[in-house]
C-alpha positions in Angstrom: 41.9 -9.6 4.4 43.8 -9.4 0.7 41.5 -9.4 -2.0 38.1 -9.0 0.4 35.6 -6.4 -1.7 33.6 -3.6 0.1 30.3 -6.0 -0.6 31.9 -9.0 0.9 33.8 -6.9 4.2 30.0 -5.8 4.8 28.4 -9.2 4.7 30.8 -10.8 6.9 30.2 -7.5 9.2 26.6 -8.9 9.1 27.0 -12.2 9.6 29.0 -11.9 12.6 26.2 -9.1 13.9 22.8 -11.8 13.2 25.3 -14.8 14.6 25.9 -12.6 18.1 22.4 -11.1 18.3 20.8 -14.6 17.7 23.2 -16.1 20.5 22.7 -13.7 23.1 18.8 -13.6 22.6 18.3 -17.4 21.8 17.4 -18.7 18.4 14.4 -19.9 19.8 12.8 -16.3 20.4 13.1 -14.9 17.3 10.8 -15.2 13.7 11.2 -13.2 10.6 8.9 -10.6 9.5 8.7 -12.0 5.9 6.6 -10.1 3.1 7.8 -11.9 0.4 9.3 -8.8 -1.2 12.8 -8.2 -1.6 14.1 -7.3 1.2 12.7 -10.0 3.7 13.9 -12.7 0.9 17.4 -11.2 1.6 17.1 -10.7 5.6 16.2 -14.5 5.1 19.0 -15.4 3.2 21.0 -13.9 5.1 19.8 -15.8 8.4 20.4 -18.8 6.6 23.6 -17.9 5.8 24.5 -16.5 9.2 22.8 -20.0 10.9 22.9 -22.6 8.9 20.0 -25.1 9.4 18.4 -22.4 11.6 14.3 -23.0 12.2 13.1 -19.6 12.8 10.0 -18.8 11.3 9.2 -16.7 8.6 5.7 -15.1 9.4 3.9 -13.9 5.7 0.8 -12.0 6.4 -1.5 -12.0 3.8 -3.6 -8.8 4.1 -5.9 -9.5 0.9 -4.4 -6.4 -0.5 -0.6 -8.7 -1.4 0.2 -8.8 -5.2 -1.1 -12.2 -6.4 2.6 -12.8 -7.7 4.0 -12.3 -4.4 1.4 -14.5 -2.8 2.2 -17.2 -5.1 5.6 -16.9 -4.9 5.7 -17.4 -0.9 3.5 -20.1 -1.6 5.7 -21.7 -4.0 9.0 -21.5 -1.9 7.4 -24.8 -0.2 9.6 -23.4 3.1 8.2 -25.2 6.1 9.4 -22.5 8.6 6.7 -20.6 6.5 3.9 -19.5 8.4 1.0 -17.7 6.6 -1.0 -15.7 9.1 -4.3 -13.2 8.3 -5.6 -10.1 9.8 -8.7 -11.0 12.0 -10.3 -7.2 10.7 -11.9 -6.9 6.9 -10.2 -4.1 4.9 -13.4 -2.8 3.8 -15.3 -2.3 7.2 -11.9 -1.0 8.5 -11.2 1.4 6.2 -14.8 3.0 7.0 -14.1 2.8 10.6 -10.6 4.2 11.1 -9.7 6.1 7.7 -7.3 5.6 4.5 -3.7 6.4 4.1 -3.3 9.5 2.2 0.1 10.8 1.0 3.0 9.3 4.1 2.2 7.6 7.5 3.4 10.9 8.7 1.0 13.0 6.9 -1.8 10.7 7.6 -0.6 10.6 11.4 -1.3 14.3 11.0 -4.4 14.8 10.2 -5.8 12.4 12.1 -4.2 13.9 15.3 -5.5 17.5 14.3 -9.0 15.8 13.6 -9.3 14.5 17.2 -7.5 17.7 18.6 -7.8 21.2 16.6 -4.9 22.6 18.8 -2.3 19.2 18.0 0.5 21.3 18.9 2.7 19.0 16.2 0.4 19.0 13.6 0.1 22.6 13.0 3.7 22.7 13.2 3.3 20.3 10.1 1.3 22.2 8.4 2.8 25.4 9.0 6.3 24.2 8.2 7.9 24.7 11.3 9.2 21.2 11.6 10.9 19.2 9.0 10.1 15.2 10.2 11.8 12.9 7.5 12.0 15.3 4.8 8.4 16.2 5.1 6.4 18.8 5.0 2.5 19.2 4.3 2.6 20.3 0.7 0.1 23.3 0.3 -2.3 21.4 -1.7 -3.2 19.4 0.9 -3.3 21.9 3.7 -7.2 22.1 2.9 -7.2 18.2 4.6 -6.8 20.5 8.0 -9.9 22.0 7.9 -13.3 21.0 7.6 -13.5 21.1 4.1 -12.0 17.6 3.6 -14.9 14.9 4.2 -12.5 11.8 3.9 -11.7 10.0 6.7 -7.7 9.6 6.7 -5.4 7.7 9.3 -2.1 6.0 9.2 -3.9 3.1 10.9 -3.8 0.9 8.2 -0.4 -1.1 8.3 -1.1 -1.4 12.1 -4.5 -2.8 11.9 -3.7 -5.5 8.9 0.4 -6.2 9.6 1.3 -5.1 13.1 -1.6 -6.6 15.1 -1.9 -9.6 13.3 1.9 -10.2 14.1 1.8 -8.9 17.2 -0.9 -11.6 18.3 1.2 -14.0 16.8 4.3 -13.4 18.5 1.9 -13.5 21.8 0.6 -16.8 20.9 4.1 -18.4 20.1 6.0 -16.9 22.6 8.3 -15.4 20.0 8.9 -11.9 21.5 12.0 -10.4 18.7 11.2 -9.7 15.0 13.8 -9.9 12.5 12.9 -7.3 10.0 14.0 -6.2 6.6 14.0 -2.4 7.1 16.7 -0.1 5.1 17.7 3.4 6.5 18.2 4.1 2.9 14.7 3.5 1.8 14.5 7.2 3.7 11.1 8.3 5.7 11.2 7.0 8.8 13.4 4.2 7.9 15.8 7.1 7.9 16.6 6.5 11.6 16.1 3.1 11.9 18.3 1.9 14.2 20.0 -2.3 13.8 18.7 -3.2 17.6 15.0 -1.5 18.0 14.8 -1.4 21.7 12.3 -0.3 24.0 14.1 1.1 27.1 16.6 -1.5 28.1 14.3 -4.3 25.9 14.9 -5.6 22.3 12.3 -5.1 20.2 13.1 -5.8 16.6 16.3 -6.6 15.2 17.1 -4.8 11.5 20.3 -6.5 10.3 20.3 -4.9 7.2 19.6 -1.0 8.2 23.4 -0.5 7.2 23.3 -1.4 4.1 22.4 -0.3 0.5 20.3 -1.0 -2.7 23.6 -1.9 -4.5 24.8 -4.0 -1.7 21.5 -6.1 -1.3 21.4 -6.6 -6.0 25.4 -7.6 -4.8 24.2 -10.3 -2.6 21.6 -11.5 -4.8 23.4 -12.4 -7.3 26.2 -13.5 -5.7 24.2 -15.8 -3.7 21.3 -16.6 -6.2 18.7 -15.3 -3.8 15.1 -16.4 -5.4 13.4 -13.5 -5.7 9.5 -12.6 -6.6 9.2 -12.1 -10.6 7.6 -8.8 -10.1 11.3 -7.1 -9.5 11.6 -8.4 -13.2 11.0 -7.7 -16.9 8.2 -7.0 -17.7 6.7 -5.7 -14.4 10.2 -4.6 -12.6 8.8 -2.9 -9.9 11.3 -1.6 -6.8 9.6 -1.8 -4.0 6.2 -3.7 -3.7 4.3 -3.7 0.0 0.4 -3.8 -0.3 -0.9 -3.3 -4.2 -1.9 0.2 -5.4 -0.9 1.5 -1.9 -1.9 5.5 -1.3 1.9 6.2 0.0 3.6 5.0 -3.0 5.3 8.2 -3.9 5.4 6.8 -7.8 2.0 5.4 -8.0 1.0 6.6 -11.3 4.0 4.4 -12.7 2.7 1.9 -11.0 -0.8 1.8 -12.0 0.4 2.2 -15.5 2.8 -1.0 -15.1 -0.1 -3.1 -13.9 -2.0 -2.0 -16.5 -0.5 -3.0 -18.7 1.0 -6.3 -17.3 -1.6 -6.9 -14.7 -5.2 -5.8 -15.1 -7.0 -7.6 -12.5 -4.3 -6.2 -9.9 -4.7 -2.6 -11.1 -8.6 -3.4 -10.8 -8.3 -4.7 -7.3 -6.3 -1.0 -6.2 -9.0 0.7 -7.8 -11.6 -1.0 -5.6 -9.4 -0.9 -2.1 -8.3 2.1 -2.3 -11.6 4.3 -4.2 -11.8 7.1 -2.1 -8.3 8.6 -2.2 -7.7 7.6 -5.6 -10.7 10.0 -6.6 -9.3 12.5 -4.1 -5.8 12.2 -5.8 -6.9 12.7 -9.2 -9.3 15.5 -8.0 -6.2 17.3 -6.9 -3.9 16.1 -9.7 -1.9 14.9 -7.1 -0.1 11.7 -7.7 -2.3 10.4 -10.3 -3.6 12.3 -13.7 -7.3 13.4 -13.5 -8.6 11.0 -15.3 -12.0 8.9 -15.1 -11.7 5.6 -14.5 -14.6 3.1 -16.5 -15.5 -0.5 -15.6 -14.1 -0.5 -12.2 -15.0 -3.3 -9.5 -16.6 -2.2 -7.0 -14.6 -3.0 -3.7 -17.7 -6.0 -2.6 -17.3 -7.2 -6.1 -13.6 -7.5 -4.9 -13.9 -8.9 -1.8 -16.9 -11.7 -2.7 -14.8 -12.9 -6.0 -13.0 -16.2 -5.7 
């Protein structure tokens, strides 16, 4: 192949990979997990691409905790094969009930394993750093949340309880049993290991078409293919990775909060309502956000009751 690039050898690698995975499994079974972030806009495109005139449907949940932008920009692509679904839980009463992210989904996984079980045989491993799971390890600031000296409720049940049962009920109801998902091993965590076919025992699960390639590959195919993208991964707001607003995992969440801000108050008031609790724990600590006191906030029923 005279002349191919790297970028284009790897997309017609991954054409040929979604156009024998589709086959085999029937178009019919399949939808796309699409958040309207960057990454599902690509997978998309790359369907499309891969299948032209293709019908598989591109499921958006809208948690209440989306960007605005991003909402409005699913909204606007006017794509039939769109389907806009919603969790059946409140975030609010949920929260309460089954804890707030804190950190990683492997931190938070943590300590709510040791909470039910003092003697979690892999969460004092955690804590005492004898296991290394992704890269992490509890950092000795927040060893303190493994004992009874922290009073906040955390658990990595969030995502499940607002993305994966809400798609996982819609799969049920529309007999759609393989996801098509976005997911980049080099996004690191535990995307690290993701794996292109996601089985369970002999069974697909998810398919993850784009877990072999990179951040510079994926700008590559946007450009070259003049994949419409969500303003927010522009000037002025240029964020990299989006998933819920003000979310407690982002690793650069100060930057974050700054960005909106500046650009986009009522956002940055909206992640100071959801997400109250470990924000005040956070800049308690001085751990991901300054200590700082935040004036005229919304209160998270002022939030949730505003139109």
């Amino acid at each position: 192949m005279v002349g191919v690039t790297e970028n284009e050898f790897l997309l017609c690698d991954r054409i040929a990979k979604v156009k024998s995975v589709v086959e085999k499994y029937g178009e019919e079974n399949f939808y796309i997990s699409f958040s309207g972030g960057k990454d599902s806009c690509v997978v998309s495109a790359l369907v499309d691409i891969s299948i032209p005139g293709n019908k598989i449907p591109r499921v958006f949940c809208n948690t209440g905790i989306e960007y605005r932008i991003i909402v409005d920009f699913v909204k606007s692509l006017n794509d039939p094969r769109i389907e806009i679904i919603q969790p059946r839980v409140p975030i609010k009463p949920m929260l309460e009930r089954d804890g707030y992210p804190f950190k990683s989904k492997n931190h938070s996984q943590c300590v709510s394993a040791w909470r039910r079980d003092h003697d979690c045989e892999w969460a004092r491993k955690y804590v005492n750093h004898e296991y290394n799971y992704a890269g992490q390890q509890c950092p000795k600031v927040l060893k303190y949340q493994f004992s009874e000296e922290c009073s906040l409720k955390i658990s990595d049940k969030c995502c499940e309880n607002l993305k994966e049962k809400p798609l996982a009920e819609w799969q049920k109801d529309n007999n759609k049993p393989y996801g098509i998902l976005g997911l980049m091993r080099e996004e690191g965590g535990r995307r690290s290991d993701a794996l292109c076919m996601a089985m369970i025992g002999d069974k697909l699960k998810n398919f993850q078409p784009l877990v072999a390639v990179t951040k510079q590959w994926e700008n590559w195919f946007i450009e070259e293919y003049g994949v419409q993208i969500c303003d927010i991964y522009k000037p002025p707001y240029n964020l990299e990775r989006t998933g819920c607003a003000g979310c407690p995992f982002n690793p650069h969440l100060q930057a974050t909060l700054d960005m909106l801000a500046e650009k986009m108050p009522w956002e940055k008031q909206k992640c100071e309502a959801v997400w109250k609790p470990v924000y005040a724990e956070y800049r308690r600590l001085g751990y991901r956000l300054r200590p700082a006191e935040i004036e005229g906030q919304m209160t998270i029923d002022d939030l949730l009751n505003a139109s």
